[in-house]
Structures are given as structure tokens and as C-alpha cells.
N, CA, C and O atoms as CSV, one atom per row, in Angstrom:
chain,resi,resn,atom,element,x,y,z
A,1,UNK,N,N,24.602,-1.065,1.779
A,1,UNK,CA,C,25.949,-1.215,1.282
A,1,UNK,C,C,25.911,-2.022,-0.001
A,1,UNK,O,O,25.391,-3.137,0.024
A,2,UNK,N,N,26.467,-1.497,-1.212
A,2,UNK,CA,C,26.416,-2.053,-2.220
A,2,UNK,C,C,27.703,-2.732,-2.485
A,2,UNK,O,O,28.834,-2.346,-2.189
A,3,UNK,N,N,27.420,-3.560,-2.953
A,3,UNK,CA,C,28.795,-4.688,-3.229
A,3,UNK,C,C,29.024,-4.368,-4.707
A,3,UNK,O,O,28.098,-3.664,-5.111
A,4,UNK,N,N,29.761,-4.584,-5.484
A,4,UNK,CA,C,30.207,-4.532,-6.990
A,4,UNK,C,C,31.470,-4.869,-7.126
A,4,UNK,O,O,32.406,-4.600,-6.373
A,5,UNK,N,N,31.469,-5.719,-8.528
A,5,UNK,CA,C,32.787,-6.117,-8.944
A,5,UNK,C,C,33.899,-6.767,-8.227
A,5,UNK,O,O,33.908,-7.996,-8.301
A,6,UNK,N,N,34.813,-6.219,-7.567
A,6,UNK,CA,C,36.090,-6.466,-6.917
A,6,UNK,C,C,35.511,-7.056,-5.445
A,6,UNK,O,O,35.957,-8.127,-5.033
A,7,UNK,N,N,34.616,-6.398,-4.759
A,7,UNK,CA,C,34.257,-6.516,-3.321
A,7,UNK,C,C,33.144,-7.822,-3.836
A,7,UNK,O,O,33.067,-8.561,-2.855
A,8,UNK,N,N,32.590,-8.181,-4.550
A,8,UNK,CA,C,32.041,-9.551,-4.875
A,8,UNK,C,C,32.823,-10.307,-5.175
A,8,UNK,O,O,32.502,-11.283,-4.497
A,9,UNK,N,N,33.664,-10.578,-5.731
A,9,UNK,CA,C,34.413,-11.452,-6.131
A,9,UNK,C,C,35.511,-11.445,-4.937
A,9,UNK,O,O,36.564,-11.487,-5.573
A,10,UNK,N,N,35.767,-11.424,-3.916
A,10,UNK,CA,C,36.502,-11.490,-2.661
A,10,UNK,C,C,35.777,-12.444,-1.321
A,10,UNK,O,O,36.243,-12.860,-0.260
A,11,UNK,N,N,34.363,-12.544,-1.996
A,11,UNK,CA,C,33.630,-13.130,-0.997
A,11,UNK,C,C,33.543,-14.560,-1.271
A,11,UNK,O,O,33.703,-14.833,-2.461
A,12,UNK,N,N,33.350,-15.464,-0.556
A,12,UNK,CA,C,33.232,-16.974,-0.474
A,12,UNK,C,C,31.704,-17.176,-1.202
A,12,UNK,O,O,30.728,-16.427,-1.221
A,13,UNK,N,N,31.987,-18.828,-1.926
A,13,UNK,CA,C,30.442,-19.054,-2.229
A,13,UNK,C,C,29.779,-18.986,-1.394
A,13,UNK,O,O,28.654,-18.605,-1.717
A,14,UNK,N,N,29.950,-19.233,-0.112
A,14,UNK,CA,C,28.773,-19.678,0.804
A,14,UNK,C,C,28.315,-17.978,1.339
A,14,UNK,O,O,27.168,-17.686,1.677
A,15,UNK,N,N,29.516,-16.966,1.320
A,15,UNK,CA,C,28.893,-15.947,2.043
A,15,UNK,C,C,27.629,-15.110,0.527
A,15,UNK,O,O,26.520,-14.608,0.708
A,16,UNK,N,N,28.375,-15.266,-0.783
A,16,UNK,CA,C,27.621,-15.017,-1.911
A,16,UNK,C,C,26.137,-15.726,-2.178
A,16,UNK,O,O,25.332,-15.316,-3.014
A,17,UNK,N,N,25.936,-16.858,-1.309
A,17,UNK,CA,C,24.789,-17.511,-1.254
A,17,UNK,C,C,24.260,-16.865,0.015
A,17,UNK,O,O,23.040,-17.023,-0.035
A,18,UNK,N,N,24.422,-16.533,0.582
A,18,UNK,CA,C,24.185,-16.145,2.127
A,18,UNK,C,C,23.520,-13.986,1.621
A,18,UNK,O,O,22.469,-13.353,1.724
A,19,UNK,N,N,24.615,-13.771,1.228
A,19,UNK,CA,C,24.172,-12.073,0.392
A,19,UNK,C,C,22.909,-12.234,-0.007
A,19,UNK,O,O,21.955,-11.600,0.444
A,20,UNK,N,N,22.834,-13.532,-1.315
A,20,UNK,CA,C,21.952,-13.680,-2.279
A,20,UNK,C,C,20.479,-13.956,-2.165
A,20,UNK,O,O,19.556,-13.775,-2.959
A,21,UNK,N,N,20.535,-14.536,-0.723
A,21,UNK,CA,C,19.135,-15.030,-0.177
A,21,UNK,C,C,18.443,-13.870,1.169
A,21,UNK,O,O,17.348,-13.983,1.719
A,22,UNK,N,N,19.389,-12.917,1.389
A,22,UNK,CA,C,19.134,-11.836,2.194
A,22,UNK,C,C,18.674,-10.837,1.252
A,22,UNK,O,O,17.608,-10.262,1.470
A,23,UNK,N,N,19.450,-10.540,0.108
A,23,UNK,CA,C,18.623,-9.085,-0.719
A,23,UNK,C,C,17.584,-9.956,-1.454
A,23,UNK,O,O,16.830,-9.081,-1.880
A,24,UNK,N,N,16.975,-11.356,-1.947
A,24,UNK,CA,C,15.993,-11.108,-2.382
A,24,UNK,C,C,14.821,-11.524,-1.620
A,24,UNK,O,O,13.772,-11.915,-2.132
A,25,UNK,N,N,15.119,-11.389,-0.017
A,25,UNK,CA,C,14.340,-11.507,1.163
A,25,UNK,C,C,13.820,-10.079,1.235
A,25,UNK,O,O,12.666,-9.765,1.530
A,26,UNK,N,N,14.900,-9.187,0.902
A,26,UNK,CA,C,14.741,-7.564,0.951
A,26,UNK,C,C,13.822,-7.100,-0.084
A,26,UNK,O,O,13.006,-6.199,0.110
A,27,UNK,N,N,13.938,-7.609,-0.977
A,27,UNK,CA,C,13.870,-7.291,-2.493
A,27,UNK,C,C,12.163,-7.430,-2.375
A,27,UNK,O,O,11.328,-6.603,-2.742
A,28,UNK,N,N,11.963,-8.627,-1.801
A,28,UNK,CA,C,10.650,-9.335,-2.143
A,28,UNK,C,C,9.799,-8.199,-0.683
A,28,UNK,O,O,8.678,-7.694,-0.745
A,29,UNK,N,N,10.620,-8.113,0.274
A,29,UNK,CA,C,9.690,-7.391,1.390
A,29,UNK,C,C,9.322,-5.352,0.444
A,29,UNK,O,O,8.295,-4.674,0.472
A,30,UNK,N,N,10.378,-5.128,-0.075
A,30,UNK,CA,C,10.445,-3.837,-0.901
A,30,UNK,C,C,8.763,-4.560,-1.887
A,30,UNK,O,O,7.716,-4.002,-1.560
A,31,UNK,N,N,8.714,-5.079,-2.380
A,31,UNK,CA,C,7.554,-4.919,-3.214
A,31,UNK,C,C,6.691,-4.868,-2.583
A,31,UNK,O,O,5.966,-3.874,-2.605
A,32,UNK,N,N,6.391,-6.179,-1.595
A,32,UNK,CA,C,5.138,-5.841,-0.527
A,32,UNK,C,C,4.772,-4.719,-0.471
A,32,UNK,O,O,3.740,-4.177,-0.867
A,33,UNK,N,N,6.121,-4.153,0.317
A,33,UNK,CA,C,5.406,-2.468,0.741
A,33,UNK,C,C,4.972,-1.664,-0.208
A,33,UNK,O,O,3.917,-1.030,-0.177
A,34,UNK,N,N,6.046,-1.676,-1.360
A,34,UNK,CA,C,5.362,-0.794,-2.671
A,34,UNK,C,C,4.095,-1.079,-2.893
A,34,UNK,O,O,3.351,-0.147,-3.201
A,35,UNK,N,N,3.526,-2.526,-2.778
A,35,UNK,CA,C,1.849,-2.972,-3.479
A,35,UNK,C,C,1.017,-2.185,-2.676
A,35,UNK,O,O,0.006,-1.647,-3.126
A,36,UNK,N,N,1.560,-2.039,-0.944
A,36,UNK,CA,C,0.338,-1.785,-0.214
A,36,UNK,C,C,0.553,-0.109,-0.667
A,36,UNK,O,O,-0.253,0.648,-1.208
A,37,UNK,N,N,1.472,0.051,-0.374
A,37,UNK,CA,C,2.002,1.832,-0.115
A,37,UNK,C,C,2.802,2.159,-0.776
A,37,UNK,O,O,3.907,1.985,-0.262
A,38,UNK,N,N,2.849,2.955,-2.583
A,38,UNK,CA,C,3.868,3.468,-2.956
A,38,UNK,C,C,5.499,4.211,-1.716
A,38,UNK,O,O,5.605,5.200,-0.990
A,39,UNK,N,N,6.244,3.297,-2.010
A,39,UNK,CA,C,7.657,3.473,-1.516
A,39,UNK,C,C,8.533,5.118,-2.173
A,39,UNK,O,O,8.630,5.738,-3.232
A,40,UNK,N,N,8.955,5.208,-0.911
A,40,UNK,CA,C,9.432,6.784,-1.247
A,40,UNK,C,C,10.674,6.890,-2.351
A,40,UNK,O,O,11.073,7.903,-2.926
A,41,UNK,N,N,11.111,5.658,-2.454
A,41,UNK,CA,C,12.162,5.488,-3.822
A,41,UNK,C,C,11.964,4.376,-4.302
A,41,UNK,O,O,12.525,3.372,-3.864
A,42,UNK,N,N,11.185,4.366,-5.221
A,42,UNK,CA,C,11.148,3.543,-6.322
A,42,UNK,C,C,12.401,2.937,-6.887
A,42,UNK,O,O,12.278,1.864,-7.477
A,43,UNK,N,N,13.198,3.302,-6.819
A,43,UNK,CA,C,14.644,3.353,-7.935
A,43,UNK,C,C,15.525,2.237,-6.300
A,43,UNK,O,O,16.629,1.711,-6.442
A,44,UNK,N,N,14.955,2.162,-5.360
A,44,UNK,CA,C,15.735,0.909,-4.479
A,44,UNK,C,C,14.827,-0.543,-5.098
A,44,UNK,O,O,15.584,-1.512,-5.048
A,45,UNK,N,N,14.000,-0.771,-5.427
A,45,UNK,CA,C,13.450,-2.078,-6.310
A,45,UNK,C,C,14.546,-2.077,-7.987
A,45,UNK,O,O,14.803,-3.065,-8.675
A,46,UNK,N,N,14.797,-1.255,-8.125
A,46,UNK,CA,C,15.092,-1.222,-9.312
A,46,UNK,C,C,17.343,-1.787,-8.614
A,46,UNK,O,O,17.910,-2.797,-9.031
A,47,UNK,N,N,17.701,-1.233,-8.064
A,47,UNK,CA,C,18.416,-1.036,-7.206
A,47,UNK,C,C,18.799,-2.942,-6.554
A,47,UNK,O,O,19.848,-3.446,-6.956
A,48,UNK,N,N,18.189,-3.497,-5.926
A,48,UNK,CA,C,17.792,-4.655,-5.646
A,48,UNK,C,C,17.742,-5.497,-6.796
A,48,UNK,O,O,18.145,-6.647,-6.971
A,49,UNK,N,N,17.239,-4.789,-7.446
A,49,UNK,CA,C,17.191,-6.158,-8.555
A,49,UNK,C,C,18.551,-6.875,-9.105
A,49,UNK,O,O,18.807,-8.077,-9.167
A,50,UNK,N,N,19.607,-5.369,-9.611
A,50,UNK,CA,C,20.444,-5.457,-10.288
A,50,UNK,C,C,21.429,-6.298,-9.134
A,50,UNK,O,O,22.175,-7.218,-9.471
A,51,UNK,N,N,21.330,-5.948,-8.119
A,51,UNK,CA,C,22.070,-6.446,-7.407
A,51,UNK,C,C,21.790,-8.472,-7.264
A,51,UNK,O,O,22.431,-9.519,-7.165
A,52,UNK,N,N,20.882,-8.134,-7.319
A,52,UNK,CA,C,20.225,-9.693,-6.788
A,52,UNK,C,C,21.123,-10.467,-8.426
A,52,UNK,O,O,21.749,-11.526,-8.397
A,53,UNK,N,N,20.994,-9.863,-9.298
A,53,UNK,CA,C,21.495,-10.292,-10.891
A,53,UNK,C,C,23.472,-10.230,-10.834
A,53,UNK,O,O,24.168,-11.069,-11.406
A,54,UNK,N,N,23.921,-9.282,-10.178
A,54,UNK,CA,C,25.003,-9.247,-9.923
A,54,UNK,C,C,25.883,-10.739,-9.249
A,54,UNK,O,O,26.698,-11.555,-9.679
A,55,UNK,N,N,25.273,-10.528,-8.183
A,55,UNK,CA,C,25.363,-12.147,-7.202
A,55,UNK,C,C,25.337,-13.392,-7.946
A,55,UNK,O,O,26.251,-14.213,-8.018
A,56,UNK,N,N,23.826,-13.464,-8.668
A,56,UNK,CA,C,23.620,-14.868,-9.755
A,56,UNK,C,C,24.982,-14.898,-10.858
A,56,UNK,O,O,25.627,-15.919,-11.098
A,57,UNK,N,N,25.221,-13.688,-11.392
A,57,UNK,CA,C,26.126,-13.612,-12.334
A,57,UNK,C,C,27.676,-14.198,-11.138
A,57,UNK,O,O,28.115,-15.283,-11.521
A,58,UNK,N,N,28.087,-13.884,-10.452
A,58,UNK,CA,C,29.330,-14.384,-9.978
A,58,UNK,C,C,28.911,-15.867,-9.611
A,58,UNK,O,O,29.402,-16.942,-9.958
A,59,UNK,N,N,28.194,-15.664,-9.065
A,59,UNK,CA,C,28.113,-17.487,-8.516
A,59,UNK,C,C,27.984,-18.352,-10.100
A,59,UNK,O,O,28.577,-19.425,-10.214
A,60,UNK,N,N,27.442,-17.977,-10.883
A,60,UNK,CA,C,27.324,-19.143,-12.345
A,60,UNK,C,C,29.412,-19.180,-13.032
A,60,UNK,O,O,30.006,-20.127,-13.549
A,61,UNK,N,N,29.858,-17.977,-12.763
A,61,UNK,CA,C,30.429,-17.879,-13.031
A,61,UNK,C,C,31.602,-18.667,-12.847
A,61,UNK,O,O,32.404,-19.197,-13.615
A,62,UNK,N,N,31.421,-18.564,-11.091
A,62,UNK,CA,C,32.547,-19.643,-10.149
A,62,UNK,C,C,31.518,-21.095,-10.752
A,62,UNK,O,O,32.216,-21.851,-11.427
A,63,UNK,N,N,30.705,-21.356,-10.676
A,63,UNK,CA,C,30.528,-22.716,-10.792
A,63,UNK,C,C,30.962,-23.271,-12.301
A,63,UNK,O,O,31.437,-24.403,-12.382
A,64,UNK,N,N,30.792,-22.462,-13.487
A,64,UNK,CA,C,31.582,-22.766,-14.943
A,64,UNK,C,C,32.874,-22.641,-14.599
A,64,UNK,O,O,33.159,-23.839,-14.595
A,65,UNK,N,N,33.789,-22.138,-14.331
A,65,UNK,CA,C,34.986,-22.316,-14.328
A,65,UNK,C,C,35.240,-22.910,-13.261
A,65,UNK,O,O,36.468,-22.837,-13.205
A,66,UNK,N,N,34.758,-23.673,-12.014
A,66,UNK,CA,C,34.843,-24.630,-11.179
A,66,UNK,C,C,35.311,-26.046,-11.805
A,66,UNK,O,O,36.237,-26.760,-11.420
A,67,UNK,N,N,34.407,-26.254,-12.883
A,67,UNK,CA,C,33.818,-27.495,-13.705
A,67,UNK,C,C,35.147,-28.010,-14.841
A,67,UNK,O,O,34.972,-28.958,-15.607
């Protein structure tokens, strides 16, 4: 389930910290497997990433205009 835009910004810091430390738990297990065993979609690392960048981007965001 991909989150974007509107459905991120509805979520609490703590659940956006909570997202943020689960996909790059995902993110990081996706490479493993790619190192041992090319992964049947490449384009979910790629996929993961943006997302993992999505998350950082709202949370800096709430914390500058927190301040």
C-alpha cells in the first residue's frame, strides 16, 4: 500500500516515524535478497526508496514549520 501526498499528511508524527522505520526495514531486507538472488522486480527497490524519501520529506517538513 502506497501512501502519497494527502494520505501522508493525515498521519501523526509518531505513526510517520513508525511507517518510516518499517519500509526501510523492508527496503534494507529487499536488497539483501537482490545481493543474494536477483529480485523479480527490480523497480520495488527503486519503489521503496522514493517512498522512504517521501516520509523524510513530511516529517522535516512538520518539524520546520513546528519551530
Amino acid at each position: 500500500m502506497k501512501k502519497k501526498g494527502p494520505e501522508i499528511k493525515d498521519l501523526t508524527v509518531q505513526e510517520l516515524q513508525d511507517k518510516l522505520a518499517d519500509t526501510r526495514q523492508t527496503l534494507g531486507k529487499l536488497r539483501f535478497n537482490h545481493a543474494l538472488s536477483p529480485i523479480e522486480s527490480p523497480a520495488q527497490l527503486r519503489t521503496k526508496r522514493k517512498e522512504v524519501a517521501r516520509l523524510l520529506t513530511e516529517l522535516r517538513t512538520r518539524q520546520l514549520t513546528a519551530k
